[in-house]
C-alpha positions, 0 to 999 in steps of 0.5 A, a space after each residue: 279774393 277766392 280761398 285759393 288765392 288766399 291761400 296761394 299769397 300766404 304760402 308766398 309770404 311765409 319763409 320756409 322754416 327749414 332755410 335755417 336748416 340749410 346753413 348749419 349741415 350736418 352729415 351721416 357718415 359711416 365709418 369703420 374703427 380698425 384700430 384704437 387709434 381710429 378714435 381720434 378721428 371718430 371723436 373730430 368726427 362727432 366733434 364737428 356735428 356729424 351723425 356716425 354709424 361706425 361698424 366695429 367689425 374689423 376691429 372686433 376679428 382683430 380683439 373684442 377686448 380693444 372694441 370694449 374699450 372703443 366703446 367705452 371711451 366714445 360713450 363717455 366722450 358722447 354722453 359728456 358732450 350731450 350727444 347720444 349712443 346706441 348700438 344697431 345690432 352687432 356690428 355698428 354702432 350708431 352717434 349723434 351730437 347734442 341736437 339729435 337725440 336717438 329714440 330707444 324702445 326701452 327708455 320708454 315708459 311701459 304701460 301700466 301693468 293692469 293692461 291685458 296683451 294679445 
């Protein structure tokens, strides 16, 4: 038997790892929070395993002091449940549950200091 046979047989025999993936879907939805009372949604939302980019524009023309509270609220319900948060630029925010973590440039670890930057 030749290398490409081989080769051949073994893809066929192997299942796909991502046939698991398959049964468990998980959505990104992009919604938007126009009032407080929005947040239930978004929590059933982020409840049931989504990925959120809610833009909070339309609440933030109507009061700053309400998307402060949104904010707050829904970041300590995210981090409670093991999800993450995180804000892209000034008008969305983005949440993911327990099983997708959000890569953050400063949580990193820096390099040590005694590199030189060009």
């Amino acid at each position: 038997m030749g290398l490409v046979e081989r080769f051949k047989r073994k893809k066929e025999e192997e299942p796909c790892e991502t046939t698991a993936l398959r049964h468990a879907l998980i959505y990104v939805k992009a919604l938007s929070i126009q009032d407080l009372s929005d947040l239930n949604h978004i929590k059933a939302e982020f409840n049931q395993g989504n990925i959120i980019i809610l833009k909070v524009t339309p609440l933030a023309k109507k009061n700053l002091d309400d998307v402060k509270k949104a904010i707050s609220y829904l970041t300590s319900c995210v981090r409670e449940a093991g999800g993450d948060i995180a804000r892209l630029g000034e008008e969305r925010v983005l949440i993911t549950p327990p099983s997708v973590k959000i890569w953050k440039k400063d949580s990193q670890p820096r390099e040590s200091s005694g590199s030189i930057s060009i």
